[in-house]
C-alpha positions as CSV (number, residue, x, y, z in Angstrom):
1,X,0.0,0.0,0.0
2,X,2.3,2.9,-1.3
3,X,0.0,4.7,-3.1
4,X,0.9,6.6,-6.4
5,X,-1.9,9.1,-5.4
6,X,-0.5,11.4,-2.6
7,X,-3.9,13.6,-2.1
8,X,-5.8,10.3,-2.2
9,X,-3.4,8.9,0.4
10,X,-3.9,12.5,2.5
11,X,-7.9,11.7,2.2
12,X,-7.6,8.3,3.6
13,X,-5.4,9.0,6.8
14,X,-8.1,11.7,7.7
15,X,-11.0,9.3,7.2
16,X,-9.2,6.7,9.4
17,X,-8.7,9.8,12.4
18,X,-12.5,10.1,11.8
19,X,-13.3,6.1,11.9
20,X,-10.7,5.8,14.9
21,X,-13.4,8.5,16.8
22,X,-16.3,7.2,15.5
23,X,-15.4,3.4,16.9
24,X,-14.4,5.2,20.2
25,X,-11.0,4.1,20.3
26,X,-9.5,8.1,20.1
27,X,-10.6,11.4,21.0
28,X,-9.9,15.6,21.0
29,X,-6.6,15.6,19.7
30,X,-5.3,12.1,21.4
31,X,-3.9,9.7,19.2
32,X,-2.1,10.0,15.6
33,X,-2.1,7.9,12.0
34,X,0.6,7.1,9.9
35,X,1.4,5.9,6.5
36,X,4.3,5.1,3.6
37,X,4.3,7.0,1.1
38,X,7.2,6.9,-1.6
39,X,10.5,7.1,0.7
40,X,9.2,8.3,3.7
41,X,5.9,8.8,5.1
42,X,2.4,10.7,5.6
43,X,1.7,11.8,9.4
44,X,-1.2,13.5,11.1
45,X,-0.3,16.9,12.6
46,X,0.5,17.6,16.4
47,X,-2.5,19.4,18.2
48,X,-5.0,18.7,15.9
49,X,-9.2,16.7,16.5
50,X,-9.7,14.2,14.6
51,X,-12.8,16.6,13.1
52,X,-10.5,19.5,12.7
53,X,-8.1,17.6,10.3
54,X,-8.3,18.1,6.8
55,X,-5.7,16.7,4.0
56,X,-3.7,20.0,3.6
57,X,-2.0,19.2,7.4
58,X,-0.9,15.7,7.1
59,X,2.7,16.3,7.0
60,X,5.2,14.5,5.0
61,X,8.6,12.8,6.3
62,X,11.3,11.3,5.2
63,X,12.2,7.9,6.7
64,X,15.8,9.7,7.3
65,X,14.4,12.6,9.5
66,X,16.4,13.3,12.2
67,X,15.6,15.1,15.4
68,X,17.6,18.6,14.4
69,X,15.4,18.7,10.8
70,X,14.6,22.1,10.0
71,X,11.2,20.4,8.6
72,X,10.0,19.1,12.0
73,X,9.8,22.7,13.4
74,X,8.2,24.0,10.1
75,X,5.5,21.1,9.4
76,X,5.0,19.9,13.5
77,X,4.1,16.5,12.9
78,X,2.6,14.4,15.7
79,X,5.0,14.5,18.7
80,X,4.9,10.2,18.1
81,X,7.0,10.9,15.0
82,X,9.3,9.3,16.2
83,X,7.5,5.9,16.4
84,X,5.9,6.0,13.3
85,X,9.6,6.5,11.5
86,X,11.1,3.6,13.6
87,X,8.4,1.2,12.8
88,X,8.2,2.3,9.2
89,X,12.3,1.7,8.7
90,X,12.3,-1.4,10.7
91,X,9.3,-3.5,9.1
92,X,9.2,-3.7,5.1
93,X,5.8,-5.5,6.0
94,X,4.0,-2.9,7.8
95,X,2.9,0.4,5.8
96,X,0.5,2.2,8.5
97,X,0.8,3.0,12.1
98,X,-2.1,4.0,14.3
99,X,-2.0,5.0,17.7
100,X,-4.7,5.5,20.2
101,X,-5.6,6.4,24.2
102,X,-8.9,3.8,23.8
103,X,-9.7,3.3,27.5
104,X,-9.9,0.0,28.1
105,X,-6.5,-0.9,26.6
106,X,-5.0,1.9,28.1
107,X,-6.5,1.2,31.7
108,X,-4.1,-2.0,31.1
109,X,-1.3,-0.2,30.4
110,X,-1.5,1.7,33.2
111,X,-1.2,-1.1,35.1
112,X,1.8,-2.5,32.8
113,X,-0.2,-5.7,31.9
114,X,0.2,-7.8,28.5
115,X,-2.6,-8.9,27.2
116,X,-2.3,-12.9,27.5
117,X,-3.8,-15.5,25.6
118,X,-7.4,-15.4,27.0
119,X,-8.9,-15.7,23.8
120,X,-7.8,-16.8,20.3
121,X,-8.0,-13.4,18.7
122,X,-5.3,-12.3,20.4
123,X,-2.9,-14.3,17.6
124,X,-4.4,-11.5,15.1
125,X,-1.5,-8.9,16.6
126,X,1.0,-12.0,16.0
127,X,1.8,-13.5,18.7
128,X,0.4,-15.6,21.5
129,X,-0.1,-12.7,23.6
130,X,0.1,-8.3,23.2
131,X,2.8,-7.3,25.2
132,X,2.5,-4.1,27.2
133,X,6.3,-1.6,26.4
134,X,7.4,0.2,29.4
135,X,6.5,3.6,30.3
136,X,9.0,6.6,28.6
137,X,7.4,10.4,28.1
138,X,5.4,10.8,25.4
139,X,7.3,12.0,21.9
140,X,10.8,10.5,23.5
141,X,13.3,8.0,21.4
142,X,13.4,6.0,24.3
143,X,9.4,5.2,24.2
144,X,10.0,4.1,20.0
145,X,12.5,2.7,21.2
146,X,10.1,0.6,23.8
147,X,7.6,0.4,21.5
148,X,9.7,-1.5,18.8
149,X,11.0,-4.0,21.4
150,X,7.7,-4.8,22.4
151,X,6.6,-4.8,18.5
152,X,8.8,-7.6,18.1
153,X,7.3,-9.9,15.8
154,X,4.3,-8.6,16.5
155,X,1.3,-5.8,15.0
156,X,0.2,-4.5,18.0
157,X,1.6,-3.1,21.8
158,X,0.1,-1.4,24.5
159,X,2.3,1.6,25.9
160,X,2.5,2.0,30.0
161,X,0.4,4.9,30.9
162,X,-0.3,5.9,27.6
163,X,-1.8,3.5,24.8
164,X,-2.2,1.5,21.8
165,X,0.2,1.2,18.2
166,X,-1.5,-1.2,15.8
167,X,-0.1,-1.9,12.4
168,X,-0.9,-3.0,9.1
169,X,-0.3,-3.6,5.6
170,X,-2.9,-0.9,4.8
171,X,-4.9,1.6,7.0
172,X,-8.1,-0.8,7.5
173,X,-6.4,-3.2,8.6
174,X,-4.0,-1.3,11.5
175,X,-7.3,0.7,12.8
176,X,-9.5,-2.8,12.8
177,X,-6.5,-4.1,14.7
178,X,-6.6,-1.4,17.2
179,X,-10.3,-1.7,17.5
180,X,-9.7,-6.0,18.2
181,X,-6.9,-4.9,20.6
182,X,-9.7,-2.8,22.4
183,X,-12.4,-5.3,22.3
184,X,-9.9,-8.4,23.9
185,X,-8.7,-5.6,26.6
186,X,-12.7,-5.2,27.5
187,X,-12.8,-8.8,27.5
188,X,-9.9,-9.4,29.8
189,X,-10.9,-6.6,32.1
190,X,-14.6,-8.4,32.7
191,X,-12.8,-11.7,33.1
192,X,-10.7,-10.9,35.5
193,X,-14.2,-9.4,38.1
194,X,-14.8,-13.1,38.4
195,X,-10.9,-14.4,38.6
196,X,-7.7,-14.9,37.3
197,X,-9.3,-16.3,33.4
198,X,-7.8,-19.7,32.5
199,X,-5.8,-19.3,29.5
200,X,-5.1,-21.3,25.9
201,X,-2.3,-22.7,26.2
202,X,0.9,-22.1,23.8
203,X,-0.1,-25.6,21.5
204,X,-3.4,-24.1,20.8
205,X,-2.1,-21.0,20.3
206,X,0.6,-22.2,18.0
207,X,-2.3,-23.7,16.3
208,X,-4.7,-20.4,15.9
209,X,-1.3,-18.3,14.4
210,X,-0.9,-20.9,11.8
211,X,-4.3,-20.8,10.4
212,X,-4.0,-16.9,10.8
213,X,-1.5,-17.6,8.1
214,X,-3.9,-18.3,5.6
215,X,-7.3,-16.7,7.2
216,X,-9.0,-15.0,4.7
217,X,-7.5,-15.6,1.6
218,X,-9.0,-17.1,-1.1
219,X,-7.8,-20.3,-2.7
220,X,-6.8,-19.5,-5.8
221,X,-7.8,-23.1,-7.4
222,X,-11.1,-21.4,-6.6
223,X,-10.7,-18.9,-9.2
C-alpha cells in the first residue's frame, strides 16, 4: 500500500482519524495515524481533532528525518514521530501506524499488563499474547524505542500509561486491529471481576497463528 496518489493517500489518513473516533478508540486531539508513502511517510499533525483535520495538514517525512530537521519545526508533525519513523524503517511488512488512548487498553497499560492469551483473537496482533512496552514520556526515542522492542514480531503493543500502536499492511487493517486490541482488553478486564481467566495454552495458540497464516485468503484453485 504505497499509493501513487498522494492527495488520495492525504484523504484516507483523515477518514481513518474520523473512523478511529467514531469506533471510540481516540478522541480531541489524542492519538495519531501514519502511512508510507514513496520514501518516507504521511503523518497526522501535532494538536489537531480528529474533526478538525483536513488533508492539507498531514505532513510528509522522510524515513531519514532526524531530530535537528529544519522540517519538524516547520510542518510539527505528531509528537509520536518518532514511532511511526522507527516502525516504518524497521518492518518492510508494515505500511501504517495508528495509535490510540482507547480506554480499556490503556486502563491495562497503566497497570503494565500484557494482554495474554485469554482468547484466540489475540494471535491477530502475532503473537500468543500483546505485550505491554514500558513507560517513557510521550514523543521521547526511548518510548520508539520501547515500543519497537515490544513490536517484536508482533502488530500491535500497548504503551505503559499511555496506549495503543496497531499496524498494518494498509490503514483498515492497522485501525481494525486497534479496535480487536480494544475489544480483547474489555474482555480481559470483565474476566478478571470473576478471577484470574484460564488461558489457551501455547499448543493451541501455536495452532490459531498458523491458520491466521492463511485466514481470509482465497484459494486460488477457486478462481
Amino acid at each position: 500500500m504505497i499509493a501513487a496518489d498522494e492527495s488520495a493517500l492525504r484523504r484516507a489518513i483523515v477518514a481513518t482519524s474520523l473512523e478511529m473516533e467514531r469506533l471510540g478508540i481516540n478522541q480531541g486531539t489524542s492519538g495519531n495515524v501514519s502511512a508510507r508513502y514513496r520514501e518516507g511517510l504521511l503523518i497526522t499533525p501535532s494538536g489537531v481533532s480528529a474533526r478538525e483535520l483536513d488533508e492539507k495538514q498531514i505532513v510528509w517525512l522522510p524515513l531519514d528525518i532526524t531530530d535537528d530537521a529544519e522540517l519538524l519545526r516547520m510542518e510539527r508533525p505528531s509528537s509520536e514521530w518518532r514511532i511511526h519513523r522507527d516502525i516504518l524503517r524497521a518492518r518492510d511488512d508494515i505500511n501504517a501506524v495508528v495509535h490510540t488512548h482507547s480506554i480499556a487498553a490503556t486502563a491495562l497499560a497503566i497497570h503494565g499488563r500484557d494482554i495474554p492469551a485469554l482468547h484466540y483473537m489475540v494471535a491477530a496482533a502475532g503473537g500468543k499474547s500483546i505485550r505491554c512496552a514500558p513507560y517513557a514520556v510521550f514523543g521521547s526515542q526511548q518510548l520508539s524505542d520501547h515500543a519497537l522492542a515490544a513490536l517484536d514480531d508482533r502488530r500491535a503493543c500497548l504503551l505503559a500509561h499511555h496506549g495503543v500502536i496497531a499496524l498494518g499492511a494498509d490503514l483498515a487493517r492497522a485501525v481494525w486491529l486497534a479496535h480487536e486490541v480494544e475489544v480483547l482488553a474489555k474482555q480481559y478486564l470483565l474476566a478478571l471481576q470473576i478471577g484470574a481467566p484460564p488461558l489457551l495454552s501455547d499448543e493451541q495458540m501455536d495452532e490459531v497463528l498458523e491458520k491466521f497464516k492463511t485466514y481470509g485468503r482465497r484459494n486460488t484453485e477457486d478462481r
